[in-house]
BAKE-809339 format. One record per residue (C-alpha): x, y, z; residue number from 1. Coordinates in nm, 2 decimals, m for minus. Layout:
! BAKE-809339
<pt <X, Y, Z>, NUM>
...
***
This chain:
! BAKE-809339
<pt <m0.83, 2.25, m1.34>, 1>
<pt <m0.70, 2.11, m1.03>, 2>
<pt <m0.76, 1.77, m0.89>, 3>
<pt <m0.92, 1.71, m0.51>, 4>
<pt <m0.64, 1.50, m0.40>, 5>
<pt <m0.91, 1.38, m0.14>, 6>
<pt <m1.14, 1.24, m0.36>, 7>
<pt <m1.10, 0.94, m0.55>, 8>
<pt <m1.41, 1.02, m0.69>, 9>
<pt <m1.44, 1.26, m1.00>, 10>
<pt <m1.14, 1.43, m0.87>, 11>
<pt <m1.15, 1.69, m1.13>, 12>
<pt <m1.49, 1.80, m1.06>, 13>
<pt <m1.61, 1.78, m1.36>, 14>
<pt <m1.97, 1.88, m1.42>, 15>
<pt <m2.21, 1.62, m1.26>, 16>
<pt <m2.48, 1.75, m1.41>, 17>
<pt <m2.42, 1.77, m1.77>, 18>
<pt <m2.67, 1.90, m2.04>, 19>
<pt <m2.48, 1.83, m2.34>, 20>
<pt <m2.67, 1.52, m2.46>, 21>
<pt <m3.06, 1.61, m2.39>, 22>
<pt <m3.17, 1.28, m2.46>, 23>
<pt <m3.01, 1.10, m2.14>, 24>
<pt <m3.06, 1.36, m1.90>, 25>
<pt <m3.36, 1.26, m1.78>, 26>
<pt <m3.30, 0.86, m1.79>, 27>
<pt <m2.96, 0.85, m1.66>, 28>
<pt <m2.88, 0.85, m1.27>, 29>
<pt <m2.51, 0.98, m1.27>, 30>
<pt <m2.29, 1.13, m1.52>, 31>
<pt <m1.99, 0.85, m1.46>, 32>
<pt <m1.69, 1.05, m1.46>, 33>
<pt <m1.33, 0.92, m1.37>, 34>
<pt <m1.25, 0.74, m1.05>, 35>
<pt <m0.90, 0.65, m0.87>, 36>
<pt <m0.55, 0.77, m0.79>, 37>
<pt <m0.50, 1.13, m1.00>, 38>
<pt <m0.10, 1.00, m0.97>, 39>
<pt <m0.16, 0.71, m1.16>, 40>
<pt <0.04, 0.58, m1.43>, 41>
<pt <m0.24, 0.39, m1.54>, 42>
<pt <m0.55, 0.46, m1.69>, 43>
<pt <m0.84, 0.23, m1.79>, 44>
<pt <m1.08, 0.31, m2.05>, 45>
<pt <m1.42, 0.18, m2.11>, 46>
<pt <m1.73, 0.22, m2.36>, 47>
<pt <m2.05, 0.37, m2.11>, 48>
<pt <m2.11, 0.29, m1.79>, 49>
<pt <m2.37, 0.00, m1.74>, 50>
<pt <m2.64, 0.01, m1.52>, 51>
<pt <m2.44, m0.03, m1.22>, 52>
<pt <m2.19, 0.22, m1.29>, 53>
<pt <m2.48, 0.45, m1.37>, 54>
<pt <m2.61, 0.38, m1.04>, 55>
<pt <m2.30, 0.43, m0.85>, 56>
<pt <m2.17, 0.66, m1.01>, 57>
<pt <m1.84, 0.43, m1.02>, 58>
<pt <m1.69, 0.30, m1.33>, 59>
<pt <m1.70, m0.06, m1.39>, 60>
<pt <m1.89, m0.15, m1.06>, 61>
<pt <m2.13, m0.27, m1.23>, 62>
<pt <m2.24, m0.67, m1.26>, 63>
<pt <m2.15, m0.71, m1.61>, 64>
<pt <m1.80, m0.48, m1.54>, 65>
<pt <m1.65, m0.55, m1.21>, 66>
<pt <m1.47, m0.84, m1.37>, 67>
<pt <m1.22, m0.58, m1.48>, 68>
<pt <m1.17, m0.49, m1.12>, 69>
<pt <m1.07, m0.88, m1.02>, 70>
<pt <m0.81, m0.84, m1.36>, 71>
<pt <m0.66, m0.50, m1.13>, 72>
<pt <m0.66, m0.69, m0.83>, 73>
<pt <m0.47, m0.94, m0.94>, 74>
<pt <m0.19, m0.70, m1.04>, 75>
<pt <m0.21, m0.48, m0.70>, 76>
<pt <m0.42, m0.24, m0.84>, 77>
<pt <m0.73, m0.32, m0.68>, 78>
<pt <m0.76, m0.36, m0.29>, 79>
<pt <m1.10, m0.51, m0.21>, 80>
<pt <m1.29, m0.54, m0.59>, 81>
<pt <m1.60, m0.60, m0.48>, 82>
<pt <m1.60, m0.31, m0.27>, 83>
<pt <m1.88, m0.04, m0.26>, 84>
<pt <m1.58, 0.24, m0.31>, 85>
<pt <m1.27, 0.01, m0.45>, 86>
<pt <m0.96, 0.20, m0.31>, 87>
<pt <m0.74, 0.20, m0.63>, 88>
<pt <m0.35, 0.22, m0.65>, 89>
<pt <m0.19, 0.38, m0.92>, 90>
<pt <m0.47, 0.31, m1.18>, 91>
<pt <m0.78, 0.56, m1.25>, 92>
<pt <m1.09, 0.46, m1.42>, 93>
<pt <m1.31, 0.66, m1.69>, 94>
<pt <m1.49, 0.60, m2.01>, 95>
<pt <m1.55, 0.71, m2.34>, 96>
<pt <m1.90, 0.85, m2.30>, 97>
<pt <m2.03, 0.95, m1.92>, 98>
<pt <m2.36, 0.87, m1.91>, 99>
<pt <m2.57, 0.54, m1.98>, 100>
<pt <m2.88, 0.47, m2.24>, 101>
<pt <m3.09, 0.14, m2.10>, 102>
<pt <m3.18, 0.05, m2.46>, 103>
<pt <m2.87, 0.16, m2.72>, 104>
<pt <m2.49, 0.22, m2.69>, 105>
<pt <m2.40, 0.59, m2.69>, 106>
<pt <m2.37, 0.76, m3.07>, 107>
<pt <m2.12, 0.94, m3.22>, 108>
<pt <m2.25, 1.28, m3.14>, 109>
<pt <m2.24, 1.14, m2.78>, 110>
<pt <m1.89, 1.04, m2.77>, 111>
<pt <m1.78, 1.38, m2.94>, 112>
<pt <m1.95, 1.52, m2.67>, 113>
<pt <m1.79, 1.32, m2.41>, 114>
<pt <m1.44, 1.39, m2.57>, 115>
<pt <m1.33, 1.69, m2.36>, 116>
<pt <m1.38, 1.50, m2.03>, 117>
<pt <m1.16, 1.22, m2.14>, 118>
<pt <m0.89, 1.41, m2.31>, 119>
<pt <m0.90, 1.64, m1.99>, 120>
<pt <m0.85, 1.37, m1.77>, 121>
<pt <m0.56, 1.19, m1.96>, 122>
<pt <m0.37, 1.56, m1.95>, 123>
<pt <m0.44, 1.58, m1.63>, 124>
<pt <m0.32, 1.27, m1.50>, 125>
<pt <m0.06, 1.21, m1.77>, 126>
<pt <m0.03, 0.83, m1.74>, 127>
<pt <0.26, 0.63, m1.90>, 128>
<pt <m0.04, 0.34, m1.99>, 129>
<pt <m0.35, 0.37, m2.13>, 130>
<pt <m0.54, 0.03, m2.09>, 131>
<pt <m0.90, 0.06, m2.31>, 132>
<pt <m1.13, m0.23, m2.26>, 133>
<pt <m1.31, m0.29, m2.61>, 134>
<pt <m1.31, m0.13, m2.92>, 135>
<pt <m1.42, 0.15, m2.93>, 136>
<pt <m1.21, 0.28, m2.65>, 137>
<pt <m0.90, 0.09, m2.83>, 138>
<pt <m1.01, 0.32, m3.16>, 139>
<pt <m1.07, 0.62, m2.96>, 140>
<pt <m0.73, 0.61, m2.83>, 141>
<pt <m0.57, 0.51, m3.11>, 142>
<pt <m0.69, 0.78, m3.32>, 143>
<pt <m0.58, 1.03, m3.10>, 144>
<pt <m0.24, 0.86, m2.97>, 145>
<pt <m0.08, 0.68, m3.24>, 146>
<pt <m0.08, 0.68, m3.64>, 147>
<pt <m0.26, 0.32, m3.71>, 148>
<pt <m0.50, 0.32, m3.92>, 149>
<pt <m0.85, 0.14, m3.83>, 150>
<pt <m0.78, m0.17, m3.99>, 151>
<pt <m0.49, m0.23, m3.76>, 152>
<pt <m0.71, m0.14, m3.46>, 153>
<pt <m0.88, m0.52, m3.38>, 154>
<pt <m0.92, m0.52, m3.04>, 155>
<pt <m0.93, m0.91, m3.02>, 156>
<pt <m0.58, m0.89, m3.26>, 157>
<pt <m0.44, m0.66, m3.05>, 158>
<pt <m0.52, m0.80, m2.72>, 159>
<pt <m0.27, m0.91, m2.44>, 160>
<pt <m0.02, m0.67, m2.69>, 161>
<pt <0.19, m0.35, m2.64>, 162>
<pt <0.12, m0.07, m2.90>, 163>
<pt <0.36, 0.27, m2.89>, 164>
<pt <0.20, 0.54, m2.92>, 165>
<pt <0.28, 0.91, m2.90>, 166>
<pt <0.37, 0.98, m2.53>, 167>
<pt <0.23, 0.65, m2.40>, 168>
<pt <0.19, 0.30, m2.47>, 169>
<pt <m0.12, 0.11, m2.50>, 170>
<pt <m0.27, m0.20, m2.36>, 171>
<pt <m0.59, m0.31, m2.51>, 172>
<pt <m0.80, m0.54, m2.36>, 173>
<pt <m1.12, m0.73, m2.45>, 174>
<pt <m1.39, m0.69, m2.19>, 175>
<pt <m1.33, m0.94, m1.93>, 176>
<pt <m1.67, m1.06, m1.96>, 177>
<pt <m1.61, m1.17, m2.29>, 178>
<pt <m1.23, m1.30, m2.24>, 179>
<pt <m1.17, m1.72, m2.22>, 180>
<pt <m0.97, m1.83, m1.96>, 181>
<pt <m0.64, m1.81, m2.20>, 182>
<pt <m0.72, m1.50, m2.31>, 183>
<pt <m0.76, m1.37, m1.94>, 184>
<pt <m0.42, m1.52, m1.88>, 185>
<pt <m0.24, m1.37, m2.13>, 186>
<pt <m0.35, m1.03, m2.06>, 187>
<pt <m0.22, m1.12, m1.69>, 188>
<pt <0.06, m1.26, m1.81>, 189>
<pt <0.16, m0.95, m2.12>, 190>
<pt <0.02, m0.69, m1.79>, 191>
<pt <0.27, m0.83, m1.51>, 192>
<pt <0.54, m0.85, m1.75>, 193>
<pt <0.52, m0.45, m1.77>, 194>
<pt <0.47, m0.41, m1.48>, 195>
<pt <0.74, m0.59, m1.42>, 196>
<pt <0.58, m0.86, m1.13>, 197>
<pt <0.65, m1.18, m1.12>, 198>
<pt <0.31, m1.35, m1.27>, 199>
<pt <0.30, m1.68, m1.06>, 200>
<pt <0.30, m1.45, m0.81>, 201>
<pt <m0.06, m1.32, m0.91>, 202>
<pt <m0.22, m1.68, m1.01>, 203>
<pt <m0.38, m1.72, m0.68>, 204>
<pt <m0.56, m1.46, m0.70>, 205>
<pt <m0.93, m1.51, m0.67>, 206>
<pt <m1.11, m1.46, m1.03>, 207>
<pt <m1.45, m1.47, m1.13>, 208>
***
């Protein structure tokens, strides 16, 4: 599978209209796949797209997600983040499951569905970073990456922290909608030193 280096949007052209889960097919507007610079070193994982995303087709441009995008900004990643089509600079976005249920989070048949999109996309890519946001995209990653065992994976423990994992380190992240302002300024503060910026640099930025 080759990526459309001209697209920023599902790159890998992965199948936009997928049948594997019947029961979102028809209530679902998009299948969400990834989004963003097929280079990157840095991947960002989230849960399901909300209703935004679903209507975009984007990930995390919806209301309750683009908070994410100001975090990105603020660390170059991110051009314009409340744009319709955020140009992206060495960070691609996906999530665990592709496609959005208004009135439940996706099941576990639904993410082991999902499963070959994301683990396509990572190979593909081959970031040095994986940052998931929440935790079910910190255990989905850990699982698969690293060797803890799911009483180490708290993603509100393990926030604003560096875990090594096999072939990459990991980031995790609680959703920026549900970070304090401390907690939002760690993350900056763990995220520049990485990637090795100088955070007063970045506290200007606008937030949310």
């Amino acid at each position: 599978m080759d990526a459309n280096q001209e697209s920023i949007s599902n790159p890998f052209g992965m199948d936009e209209d997928c049948q594997n889960c019947p029961e979102l097919c028809d209530i679902r507007a998009n299948v969400v796949h990834g989004y963003g610079d097929v280079g990157a070193e840095f991947v960002v994982l989230g849960d399901s797209p909300s209703a935004g995303a679903d209507e975009s087709g984007i990930p995390f441009t919806g209301e309750t997600e683009r908070e994410l995008l100001d975090v990105l900004h603020a660390v170059d990643m991110v051009e314009d983040p409340d744009a319709a089509e955020p140009e992206m600079n060495n960070a691609f976005l996906t999530y665990v499951t592709r496609c959005r249920h208004p009135d439940r989070p996706a099941t576990e048949e639904e993410v082991v569905n999902c499963e070959p999109y994301l683990n396509s996309e990572i190979r593909m890519i081959n970031p040095e970073i994986l940052l998931p946001v929440g935790q079910r995209p910190l255990e989905e990653l850990a699982f698969e990456y690293t060797t803890l065992s799911e009483d180490e994976l708290d993603v509100a423990e393990r926030h604003a922290t560096t875990i090594r994992g096999r072939g990459f380190e990991i980031l995790p992240m609680i959703p920026p909608a549900e970070q304090t302002d401390d907690e939002r300024e760690a993350f900056l503060e763990h995220f520049s030193d990485v990637l090795g910026q100088d955070y007063r640099q970045t506290k200007g930025r606008r937030g949310r």
